[in-house]
Rosetta silent file (secondary structure, phi, psi, omega in degrees, C-alpha in Angstrom):
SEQUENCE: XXXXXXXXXXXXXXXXXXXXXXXXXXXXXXXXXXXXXXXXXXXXXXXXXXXXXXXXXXXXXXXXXXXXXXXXXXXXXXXXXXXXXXXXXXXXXXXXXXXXXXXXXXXXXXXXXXXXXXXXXXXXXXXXXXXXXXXXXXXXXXXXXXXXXXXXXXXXXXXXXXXXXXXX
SCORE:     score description
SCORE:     0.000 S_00000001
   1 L     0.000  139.357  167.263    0.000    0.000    0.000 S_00000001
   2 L  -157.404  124.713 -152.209    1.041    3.199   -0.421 S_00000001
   3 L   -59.778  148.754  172.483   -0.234    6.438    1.128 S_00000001
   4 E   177.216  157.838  169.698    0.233   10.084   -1.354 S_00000001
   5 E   -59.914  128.142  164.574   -1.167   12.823   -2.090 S_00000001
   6 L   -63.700  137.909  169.978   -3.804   13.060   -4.482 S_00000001
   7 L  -108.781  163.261 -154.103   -4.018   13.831   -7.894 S_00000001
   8 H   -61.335  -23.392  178.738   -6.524   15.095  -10.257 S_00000001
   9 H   -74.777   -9.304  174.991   -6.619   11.720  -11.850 S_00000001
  10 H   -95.276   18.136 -174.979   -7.638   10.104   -9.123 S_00000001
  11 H   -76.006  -19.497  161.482  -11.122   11.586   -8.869 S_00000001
  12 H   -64.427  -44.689 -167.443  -12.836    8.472   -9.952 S_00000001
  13 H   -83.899  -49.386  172.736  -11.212    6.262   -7.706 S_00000001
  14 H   -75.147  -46.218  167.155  -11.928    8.195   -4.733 S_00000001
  15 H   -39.452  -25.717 -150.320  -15.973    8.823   -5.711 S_00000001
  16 H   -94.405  -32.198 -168.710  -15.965    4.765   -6.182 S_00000001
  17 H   -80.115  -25.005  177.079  -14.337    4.399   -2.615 S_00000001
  18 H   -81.209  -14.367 -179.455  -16.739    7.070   -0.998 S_00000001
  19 H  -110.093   22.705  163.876  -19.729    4.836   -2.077 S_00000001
  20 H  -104.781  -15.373  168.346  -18.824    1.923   -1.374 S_00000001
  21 H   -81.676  -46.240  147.146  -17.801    2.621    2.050 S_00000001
  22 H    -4.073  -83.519 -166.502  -21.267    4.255    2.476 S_00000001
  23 H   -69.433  -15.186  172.944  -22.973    1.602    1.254 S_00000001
  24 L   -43.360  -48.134 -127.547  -21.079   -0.768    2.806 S_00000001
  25 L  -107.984  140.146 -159.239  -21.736   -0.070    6.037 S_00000001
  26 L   -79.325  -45.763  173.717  -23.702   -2.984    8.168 S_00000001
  27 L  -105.920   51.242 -166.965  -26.143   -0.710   10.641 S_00000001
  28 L   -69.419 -179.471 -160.036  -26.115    2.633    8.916 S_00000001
  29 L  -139.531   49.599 -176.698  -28.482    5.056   11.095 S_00000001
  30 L  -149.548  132.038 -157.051  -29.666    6.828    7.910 S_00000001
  31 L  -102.796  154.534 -166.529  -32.574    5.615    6.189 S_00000001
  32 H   -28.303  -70.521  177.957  -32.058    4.684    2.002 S_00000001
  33 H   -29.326  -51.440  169.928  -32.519    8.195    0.944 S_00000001
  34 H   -90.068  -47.028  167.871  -30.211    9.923    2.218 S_00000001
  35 H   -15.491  -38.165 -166.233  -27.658    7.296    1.979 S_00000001
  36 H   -77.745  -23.375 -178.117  -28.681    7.517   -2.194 S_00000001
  37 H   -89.912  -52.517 -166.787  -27.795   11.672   -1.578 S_00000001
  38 H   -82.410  -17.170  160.545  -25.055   11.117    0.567 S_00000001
  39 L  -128.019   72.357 -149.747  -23.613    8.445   -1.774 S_00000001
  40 L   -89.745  155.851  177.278  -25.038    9.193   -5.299 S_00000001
  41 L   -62.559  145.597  173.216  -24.009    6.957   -8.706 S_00000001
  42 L   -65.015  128.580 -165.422  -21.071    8.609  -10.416 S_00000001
  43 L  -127.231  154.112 -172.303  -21.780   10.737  -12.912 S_00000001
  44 L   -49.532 -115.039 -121.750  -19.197   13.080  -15.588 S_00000001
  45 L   -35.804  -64.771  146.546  -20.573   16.085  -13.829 S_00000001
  46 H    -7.277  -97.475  177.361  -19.617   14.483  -10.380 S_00000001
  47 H   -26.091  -69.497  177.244  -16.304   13.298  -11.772 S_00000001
  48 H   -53.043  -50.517  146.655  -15.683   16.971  -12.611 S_00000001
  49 H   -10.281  -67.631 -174.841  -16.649   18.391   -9.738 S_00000001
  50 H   -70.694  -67.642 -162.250  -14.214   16.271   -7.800 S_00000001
  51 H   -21.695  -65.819 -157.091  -11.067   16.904  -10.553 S_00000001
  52 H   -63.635  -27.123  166.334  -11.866   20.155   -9.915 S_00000001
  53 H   -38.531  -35.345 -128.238  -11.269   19.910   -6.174 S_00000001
  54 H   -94.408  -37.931 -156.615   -8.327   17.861   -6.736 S_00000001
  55 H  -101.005    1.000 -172.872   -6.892   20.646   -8.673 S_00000001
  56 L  -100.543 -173.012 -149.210   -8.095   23.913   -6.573 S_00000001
  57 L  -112.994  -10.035 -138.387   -5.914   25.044   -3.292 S_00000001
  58 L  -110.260  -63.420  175.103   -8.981   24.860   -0.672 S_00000001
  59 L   -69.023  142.343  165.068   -8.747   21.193   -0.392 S_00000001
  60 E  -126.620  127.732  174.314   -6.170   18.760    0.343 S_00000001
  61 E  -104.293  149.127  171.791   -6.638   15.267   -0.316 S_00000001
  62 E  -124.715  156.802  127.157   -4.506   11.609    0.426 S_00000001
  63 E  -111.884 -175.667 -167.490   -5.163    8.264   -0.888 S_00000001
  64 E  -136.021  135.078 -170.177   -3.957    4.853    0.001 S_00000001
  65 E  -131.571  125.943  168.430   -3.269    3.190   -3.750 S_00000001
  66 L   -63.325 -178.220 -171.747   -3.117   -0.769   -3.735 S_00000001
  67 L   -85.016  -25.327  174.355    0.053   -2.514   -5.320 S_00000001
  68 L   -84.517   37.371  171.381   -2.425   -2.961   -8.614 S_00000001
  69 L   109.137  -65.370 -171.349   -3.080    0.859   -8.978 S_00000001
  70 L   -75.815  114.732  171.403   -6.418    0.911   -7.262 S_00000001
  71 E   -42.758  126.417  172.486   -7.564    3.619   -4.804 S_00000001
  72 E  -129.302    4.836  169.827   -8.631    1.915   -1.719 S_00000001
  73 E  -163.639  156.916  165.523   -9.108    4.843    0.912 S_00000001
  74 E  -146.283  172.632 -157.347   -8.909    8.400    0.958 S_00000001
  75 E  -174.643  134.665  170.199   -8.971   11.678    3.226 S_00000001
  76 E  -109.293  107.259 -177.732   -9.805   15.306    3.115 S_00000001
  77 E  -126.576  147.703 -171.746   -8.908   18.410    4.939 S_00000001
  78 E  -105.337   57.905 -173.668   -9.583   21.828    4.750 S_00000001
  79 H   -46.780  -63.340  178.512   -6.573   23.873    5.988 S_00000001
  80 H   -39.939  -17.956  177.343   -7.717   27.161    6.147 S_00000001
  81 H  -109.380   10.435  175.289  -10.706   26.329    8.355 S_00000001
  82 L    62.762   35.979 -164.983   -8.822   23.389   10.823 S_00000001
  83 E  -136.038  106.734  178.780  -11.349   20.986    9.485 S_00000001
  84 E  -103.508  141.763 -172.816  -10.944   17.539    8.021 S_00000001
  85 E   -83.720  -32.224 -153.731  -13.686   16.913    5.994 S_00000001
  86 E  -136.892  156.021  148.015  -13.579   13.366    5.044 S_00000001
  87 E  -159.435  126.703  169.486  -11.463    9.851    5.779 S_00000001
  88 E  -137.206  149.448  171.846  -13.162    6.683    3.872 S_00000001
  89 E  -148.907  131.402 -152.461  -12.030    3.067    2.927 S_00000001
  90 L   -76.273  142.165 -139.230  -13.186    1.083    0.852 S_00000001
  91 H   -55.064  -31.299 -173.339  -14.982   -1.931    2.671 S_00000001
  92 H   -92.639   23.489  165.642  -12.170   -4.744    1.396 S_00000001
  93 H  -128.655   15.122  151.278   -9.611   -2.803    2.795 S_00000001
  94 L   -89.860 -171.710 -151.749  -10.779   -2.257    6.319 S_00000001
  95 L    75.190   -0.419 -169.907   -9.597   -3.165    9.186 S_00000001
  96 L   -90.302  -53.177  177.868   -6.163   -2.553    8.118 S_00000001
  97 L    94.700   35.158  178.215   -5.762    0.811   10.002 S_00000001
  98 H   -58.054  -46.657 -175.114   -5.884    2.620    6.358 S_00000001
  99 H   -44.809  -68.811 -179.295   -8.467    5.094    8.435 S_00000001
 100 H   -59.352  -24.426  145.390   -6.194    5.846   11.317 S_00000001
 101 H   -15.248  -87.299 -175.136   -3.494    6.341    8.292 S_00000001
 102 H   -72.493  -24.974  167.657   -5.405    8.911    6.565 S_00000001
 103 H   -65.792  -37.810  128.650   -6.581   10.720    9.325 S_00000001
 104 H    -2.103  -58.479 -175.103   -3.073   11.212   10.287 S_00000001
 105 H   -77.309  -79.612 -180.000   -2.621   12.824    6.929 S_00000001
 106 H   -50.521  -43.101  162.292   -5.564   14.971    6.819 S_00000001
 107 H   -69.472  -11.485  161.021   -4.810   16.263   10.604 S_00000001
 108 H   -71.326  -41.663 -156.299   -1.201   17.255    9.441 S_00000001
 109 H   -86.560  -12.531 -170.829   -2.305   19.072    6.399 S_00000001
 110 H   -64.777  -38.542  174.926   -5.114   20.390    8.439 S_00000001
 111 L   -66.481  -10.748 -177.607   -2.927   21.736   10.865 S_00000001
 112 L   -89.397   -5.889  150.889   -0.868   23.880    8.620 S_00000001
 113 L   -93.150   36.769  168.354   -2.353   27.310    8.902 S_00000001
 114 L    95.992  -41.361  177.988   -1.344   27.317   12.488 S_00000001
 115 L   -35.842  123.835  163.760   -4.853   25.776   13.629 S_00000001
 116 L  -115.625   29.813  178.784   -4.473   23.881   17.203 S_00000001
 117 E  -132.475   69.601 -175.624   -7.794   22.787   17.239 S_00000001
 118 E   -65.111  144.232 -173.930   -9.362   20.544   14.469 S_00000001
 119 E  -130.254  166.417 -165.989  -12.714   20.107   13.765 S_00000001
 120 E  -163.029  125.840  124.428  -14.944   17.037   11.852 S_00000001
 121 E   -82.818   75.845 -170.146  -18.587   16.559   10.969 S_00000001
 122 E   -78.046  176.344  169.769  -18.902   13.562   11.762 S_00000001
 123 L   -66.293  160.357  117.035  -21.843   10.464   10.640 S_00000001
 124 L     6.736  -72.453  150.837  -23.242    8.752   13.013 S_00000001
 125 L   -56.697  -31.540  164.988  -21.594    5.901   12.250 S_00000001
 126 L  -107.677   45.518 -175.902  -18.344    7.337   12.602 S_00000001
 127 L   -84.679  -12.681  170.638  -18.077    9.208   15.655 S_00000001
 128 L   -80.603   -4.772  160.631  -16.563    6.172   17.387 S_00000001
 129 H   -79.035  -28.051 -172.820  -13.632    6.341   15.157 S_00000001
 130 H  -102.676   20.068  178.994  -13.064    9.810   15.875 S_00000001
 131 H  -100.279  -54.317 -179.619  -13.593    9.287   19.417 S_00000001
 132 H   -29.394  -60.897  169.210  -11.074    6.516   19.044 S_00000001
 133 L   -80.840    3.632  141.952   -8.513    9.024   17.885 S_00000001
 134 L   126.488   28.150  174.534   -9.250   11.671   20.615 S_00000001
 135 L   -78.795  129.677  168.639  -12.061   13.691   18.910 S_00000001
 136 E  -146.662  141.090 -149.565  -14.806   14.753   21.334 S_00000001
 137 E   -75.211  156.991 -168.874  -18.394   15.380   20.236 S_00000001
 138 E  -131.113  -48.504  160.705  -19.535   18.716   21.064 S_00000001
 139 E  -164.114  133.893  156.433  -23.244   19.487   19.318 S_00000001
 140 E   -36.931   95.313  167.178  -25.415   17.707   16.805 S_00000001
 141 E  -109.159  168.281  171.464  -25.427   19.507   13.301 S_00000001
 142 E  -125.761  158.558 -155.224  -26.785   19.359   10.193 S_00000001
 143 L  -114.581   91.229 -139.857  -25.027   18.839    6.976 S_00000001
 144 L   -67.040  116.869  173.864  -25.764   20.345    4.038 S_00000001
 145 E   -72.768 -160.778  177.223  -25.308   17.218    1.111 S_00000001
 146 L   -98.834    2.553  159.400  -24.537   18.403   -2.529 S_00000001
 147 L  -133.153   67.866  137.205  -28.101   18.101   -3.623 S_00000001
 148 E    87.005  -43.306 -175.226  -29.596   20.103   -0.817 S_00000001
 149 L   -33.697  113.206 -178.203  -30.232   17.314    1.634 S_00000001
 150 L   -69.841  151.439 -177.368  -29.810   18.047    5.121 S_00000001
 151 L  -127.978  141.871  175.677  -27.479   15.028    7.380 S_00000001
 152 E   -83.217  138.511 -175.723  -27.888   14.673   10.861 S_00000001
 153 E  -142.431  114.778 -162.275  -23.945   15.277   12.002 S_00000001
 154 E   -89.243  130.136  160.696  -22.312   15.014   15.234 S_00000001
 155 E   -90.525  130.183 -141.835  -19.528   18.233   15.491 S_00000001
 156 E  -118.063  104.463  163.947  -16.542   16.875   16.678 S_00000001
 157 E  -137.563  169.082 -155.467  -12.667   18.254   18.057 S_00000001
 158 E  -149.793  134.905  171.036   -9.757   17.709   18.545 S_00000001
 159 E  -100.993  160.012 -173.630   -6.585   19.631   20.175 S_00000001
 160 L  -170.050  150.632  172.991   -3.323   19.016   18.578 S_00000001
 161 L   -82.093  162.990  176.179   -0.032   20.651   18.760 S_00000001
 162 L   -67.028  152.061  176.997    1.944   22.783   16.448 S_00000001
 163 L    48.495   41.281  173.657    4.061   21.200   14.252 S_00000001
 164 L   -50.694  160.904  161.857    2.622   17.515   13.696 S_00000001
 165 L  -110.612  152.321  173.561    4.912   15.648   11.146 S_00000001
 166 L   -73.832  137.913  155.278    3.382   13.908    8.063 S_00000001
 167 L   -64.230  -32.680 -175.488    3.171   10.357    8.279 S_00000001
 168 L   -80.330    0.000    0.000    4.160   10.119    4.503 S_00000001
C-alpha cells in the first residue's frame, strides 16, 4: 500500500471508494434516501466536480493506492478552516488501520495554517472512530449534502499541537 497525495486523476477512484464505504456499512443510522444523496451513482458532472477539487488550493486530499493501482481509501482536509472533511475506505480494505493512516494525513495538512484545534462533521456511524482518535463530540449539526439534503452530524474536536509531522 502506499499512502500520497492526491491527484486530479484520481477523482474516480476516490468517488468509487466514498460509495462503497457508504454503502457498505452494516447498521447505517440513515434511512435509504439519504444514503442515495449522501452516496449518489457517479456521474461526468460528479467526476468533474471532484477533478476540480483535486486541482483547486482549498482542499487537500490523500489516498492509500493498492500494489495494482487501485484507490482503496482516501482523506480530506480543509486547511484554512482546521477541518478535516472526510477519511473513507473502501470496505475490502478495512480493518487494516488505512483510516487511522489517513486521518493522520488529513490532521497534518489540516494543521498547517497554524490551527491547534481541528474540527470534523462527523456520521453517526463514525463518531466512534473519531472518538477513538481523541475527537470529542460537542453538538449535533446538520449537513448540508450536494443536492440540498440536510445530514444529521455530530460536530466533533480535537486539540493538537503545532508542528505535527506527516506520516508520509
Amino acid at each position: 500500500m502506499e499512502l500520497r497525495r492526491a491527484q486530479p486523476g484520481d477523482a474516480r477512484g476516490i468517488e468509487q471508494v466514498h460509495r462503497r464505504a457508504i454503502m457498505a456499512v452494516e447498521e447505517p443510522r440513515y434511512d435509504d434516501d439519504l444514503l442515495q444523496s449522501w452516496a449518489p451513482e457517479l456521474t461526468d458532472r460528479r467526476l468533474e466536480e471532484v477533478t476540480a477539487d483535486l486541482e483547486g488550493d482549498a482542499l487537500t486530499f490523500f489516498v492509500f493506492e493498492n500494489a495494482e493501482g487501485d484507490i482503496v481509501g482516501f482523506s480530506c482536509a480543509v486547511p484554512a478552516e482546521g477541518e478535516v472533511r472526510a477519511v473513507y475506505v473502501s470496505p475490502e480494505a478495512s480493518g487494516r488501520g488505512l483510516g487511522s493512516g489517513l486521518l493522520r494525513q488529513a490532521e497534518w495538512a489540516a494543521t498547517q495554517e497554524g490551527h491547534d484545534e481541528l474540527q470534523i462533521h462527523a456520521s453517526l456511524n463514525a463518531v466512534p472512530f473519531y472518538e477513538s482518535h481523541g475527537y470529542e463530540p460537542r453538538d449535533e449539526v446538520e449537513h448540508e449534502l450536494d443536492d440540498g439534503t440536510n445530514m444529521l452530524c455530530v460536530r466533533m474536536t480535537k486539540e493538537v499541537e503545532q508542528g505535527m509531522d506527516a506520516t508520509w
